[in-house]
C-alpha positions in Angstrom: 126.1 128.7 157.1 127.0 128.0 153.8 123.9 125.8 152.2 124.3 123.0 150.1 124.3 122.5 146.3 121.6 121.2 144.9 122.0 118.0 143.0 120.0 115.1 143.0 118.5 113.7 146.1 116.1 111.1 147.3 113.9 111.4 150.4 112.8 108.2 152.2 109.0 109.2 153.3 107.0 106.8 155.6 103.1 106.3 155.2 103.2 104.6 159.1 105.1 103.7 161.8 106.2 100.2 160.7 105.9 100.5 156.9 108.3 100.1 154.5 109.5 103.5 153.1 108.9 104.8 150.1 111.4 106.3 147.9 110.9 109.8 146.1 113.2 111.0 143.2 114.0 114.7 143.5 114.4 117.3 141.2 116.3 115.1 138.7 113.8 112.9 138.6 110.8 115.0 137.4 108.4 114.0 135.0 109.7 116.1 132.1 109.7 114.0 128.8 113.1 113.1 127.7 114.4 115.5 124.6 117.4 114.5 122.3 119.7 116.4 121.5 121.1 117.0 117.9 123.9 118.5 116.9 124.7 121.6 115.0 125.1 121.0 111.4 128.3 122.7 110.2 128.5 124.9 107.4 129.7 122.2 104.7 126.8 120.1 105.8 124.6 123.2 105.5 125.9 123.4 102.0 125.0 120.2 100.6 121.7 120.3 102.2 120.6 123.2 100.4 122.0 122.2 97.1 120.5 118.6 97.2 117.1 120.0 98.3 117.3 122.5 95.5 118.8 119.8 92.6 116.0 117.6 93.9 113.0 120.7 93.6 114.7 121.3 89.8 114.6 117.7 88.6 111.3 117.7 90.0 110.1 120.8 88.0 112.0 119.4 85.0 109.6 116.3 85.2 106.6 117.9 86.0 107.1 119.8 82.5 107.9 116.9 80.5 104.4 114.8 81.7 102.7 118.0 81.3 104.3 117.8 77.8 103.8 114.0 76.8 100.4 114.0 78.3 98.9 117.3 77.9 95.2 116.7 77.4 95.7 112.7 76.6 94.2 112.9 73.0 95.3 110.7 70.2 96.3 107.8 71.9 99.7 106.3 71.8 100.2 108.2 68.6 99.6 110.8 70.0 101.9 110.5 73.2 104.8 109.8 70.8 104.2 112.8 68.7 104.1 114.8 71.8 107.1 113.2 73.4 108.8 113.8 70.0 108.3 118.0 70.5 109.9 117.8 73.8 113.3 118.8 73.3 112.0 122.5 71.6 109.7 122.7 74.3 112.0 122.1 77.1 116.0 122.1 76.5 117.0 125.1 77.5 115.7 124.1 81.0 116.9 120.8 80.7 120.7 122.1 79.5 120.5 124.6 82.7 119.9 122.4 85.4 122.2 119.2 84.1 124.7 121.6 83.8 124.7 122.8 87.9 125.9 118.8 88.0 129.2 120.1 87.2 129.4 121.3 90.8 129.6 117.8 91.6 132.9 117.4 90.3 134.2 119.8 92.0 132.3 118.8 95.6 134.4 115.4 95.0 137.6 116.9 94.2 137.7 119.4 97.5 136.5 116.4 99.7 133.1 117.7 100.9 131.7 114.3 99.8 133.1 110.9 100.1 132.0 109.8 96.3 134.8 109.0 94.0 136.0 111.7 92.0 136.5 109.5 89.0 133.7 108.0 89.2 131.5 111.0 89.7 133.5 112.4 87.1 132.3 110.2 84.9 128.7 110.2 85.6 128.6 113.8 85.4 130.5 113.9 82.0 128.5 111.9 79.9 125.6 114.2 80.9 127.6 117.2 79.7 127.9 115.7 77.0 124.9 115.8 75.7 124.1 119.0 76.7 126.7 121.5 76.2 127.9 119.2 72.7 125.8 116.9 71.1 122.2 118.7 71.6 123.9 122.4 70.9 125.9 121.2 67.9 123.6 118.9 66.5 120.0 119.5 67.6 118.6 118.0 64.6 119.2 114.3 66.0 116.4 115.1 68.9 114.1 117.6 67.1 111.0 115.6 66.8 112.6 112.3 68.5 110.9 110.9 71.3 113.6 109.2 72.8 114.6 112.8 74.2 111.6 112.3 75.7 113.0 108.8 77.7 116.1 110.2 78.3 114.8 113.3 80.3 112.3 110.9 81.9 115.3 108.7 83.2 117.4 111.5 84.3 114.9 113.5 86.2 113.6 110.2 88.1 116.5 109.2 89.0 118.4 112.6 90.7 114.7 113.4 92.3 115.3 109.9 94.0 119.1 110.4 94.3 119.0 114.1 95.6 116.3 113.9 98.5 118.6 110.5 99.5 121.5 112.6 99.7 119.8 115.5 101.9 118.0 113.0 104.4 121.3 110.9 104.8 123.3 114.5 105.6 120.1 114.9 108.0 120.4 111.6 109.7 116.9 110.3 108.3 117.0 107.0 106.9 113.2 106.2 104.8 113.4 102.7 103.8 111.2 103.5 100.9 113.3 106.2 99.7 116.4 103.6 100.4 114.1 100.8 97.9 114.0 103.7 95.6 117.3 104.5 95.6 119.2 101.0 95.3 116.1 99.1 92.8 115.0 101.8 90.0 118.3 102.3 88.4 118.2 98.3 87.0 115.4 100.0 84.5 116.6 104.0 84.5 120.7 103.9 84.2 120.2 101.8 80.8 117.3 103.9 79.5 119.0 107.4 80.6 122.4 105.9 78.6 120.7 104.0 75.6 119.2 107.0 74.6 122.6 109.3 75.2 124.2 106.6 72.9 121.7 106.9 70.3 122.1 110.8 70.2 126.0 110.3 70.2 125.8 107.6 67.6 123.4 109.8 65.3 125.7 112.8 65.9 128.6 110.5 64.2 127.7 111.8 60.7 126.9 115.3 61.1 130.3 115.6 62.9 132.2 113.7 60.2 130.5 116.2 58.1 131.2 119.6 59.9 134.7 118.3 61.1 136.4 115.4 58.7 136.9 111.4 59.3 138.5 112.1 62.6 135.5 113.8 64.5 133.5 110.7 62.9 135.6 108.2 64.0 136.1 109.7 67.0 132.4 109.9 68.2 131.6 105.8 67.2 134.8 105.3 69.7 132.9 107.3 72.1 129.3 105.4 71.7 131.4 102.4 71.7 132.8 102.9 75.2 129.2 103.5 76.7 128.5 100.0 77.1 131.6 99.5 79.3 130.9 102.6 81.0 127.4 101.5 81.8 128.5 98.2 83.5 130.9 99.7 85.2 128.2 101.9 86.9 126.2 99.0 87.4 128.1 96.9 89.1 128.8 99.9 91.7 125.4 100.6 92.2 124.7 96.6 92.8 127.1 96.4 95.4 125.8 99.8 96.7 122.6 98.1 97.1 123.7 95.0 99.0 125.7 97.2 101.1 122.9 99.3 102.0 119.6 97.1 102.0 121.2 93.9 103.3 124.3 95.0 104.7 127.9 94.9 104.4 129.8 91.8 103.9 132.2 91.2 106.6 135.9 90.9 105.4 138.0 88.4 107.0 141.9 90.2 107.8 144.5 88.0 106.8 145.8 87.2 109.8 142.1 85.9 111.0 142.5 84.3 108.0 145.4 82.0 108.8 144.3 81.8 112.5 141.3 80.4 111.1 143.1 77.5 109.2 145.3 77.0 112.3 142.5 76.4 114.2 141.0 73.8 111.8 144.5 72.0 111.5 144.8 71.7 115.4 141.3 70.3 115.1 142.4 67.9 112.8 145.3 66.9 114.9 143.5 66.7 117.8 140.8 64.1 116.2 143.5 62.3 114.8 145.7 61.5 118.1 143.3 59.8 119.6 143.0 56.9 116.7 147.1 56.6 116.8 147.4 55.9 120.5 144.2 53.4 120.2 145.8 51.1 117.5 149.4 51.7 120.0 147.6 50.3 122.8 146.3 47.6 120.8 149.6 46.5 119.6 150.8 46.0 122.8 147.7 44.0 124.0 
């Protein structure tokens, strides 16, 4: 005799004679804690994982060089953390020029669809950061030997992909950290205009040393360049603004067209509706 399959049953067991029966779950029903499932990360995912977490552990090491840098031992007072800050581009370029330059990969993430960023817009964030590092810096390094404002724009770029990076990896993750989120949509109002002020400044001192080494037209050309950062910069802004209302207050819900007009329908018929009323009271009246 062929014996049944075993799925889920409940027994009715009685302590007595006339008592009420109690119910016992079966083998479904044991008292195993509940475990949720995740699913497989695919390969692209994979991916972008690995080279967040690893952009996020260089931009890390690139900051933990430049505080060991501008601090050092802490001597000499605020002289002496601008003179310090001032030797950081010999002490650390090269390893600054390396990792900004793996940001190019970016570009080219944006282009084959594995993110959903903008390529323009990423585009553009990456470039200006090229800039600097594979133009201005190489050509001209005199402009940040001994200037600490290398010094600020390192600072603002390293803070902000450390931030940027590990958000990236725990969004691809599924882990949302509202102080990473705070982070991430509140420090570029003081880090996106220091990292770009000080590219600017680099670009705009470049202007004569190119004019020099090339003829009017490179130094003309470079103060159109440091004149479009501005522009640039509030253009970036404004994304990252909305970013941040989108993200730490939610999106704003967009009315279709067509709910639109329903919408004003539904306030004229209320209009008519109120107004009816007062036409057939003075009719009545009248005939009174």
């Amino acid at each position: 005799m062929p014996s049944r399959p075993s799925t889920p049953t409940r027994s009715r067991v009685a302590s007595g004679r006339n008592s009420p029966a109690l119910e016992v779950a079966g083998p479904a029903a044991s008292s195993a804690p509940p475990t949720l499932s995740h699913p497989a990360l695919s390969p692209t995912k994979l991916y972008l994982v690995a080279y967040n977490t690893a952009s996020a552990l260089a931009w890390g090491t690139v900051l933990f060089l430049l505080l060991k840098q501008v601090i050092a031992d802490g001597k000499g007072g605020w002289d002496g953390i601008v003179n310090r800050a001032g030797g950081s581009f010999a002490k650390m370029g090269d390893t600054v020029k390396l990792v900004q330059s793996f940001a190019a990969l970016e570009i080219a993430h944006a282009g084959l669809g594995l993110v959903r960023s903008s390529l323009p817009t990423t585009a553009s964030q990456v470039f200006s950061r090229l800039l600097m590092v594979l133009y201005v810096l190489p050509f001209f390094p005199q402009v940040a030997i001994g200037s600490p404002i290398y010094s600020t724009m390192v600072f603002a770029w390293s803070f902000t992909e450390i931030i940027r990076y590990t958000h990236y990896a725990a969004t691809i993750l599924g882990f949302k950290l509202p102080g990473l989120e705070f982070l991430r949509y509140n420090t570029f109002y003081l880090l996106y205009p220091m990292g770009a002020g000080s590219e600017a400044w680099f670009i705009f001192k470049s202007a004569a040393l190119a004019g020099a080494k090339w003829g009017p037209l490179a130094l003309y050309g470079t103060y159109v360049l440091v004149a479009g950062w501005p522009p640039a910069l509030a253009f970036l802004m404004t994304h990252m603004h909305s970013q941040r209302h989108k993200h730490l207050y939610g999106p704003k819900k967009k009315l279709s067209k067509k709910a639109i007009q329903a919408k004003k329908d539904l306030a004229a018929l209320g209009d008519a509706a109120l107004a009816t009323p007062a036409r057939s009271t003075r009719s009545k009246s009248k005939q009174i």
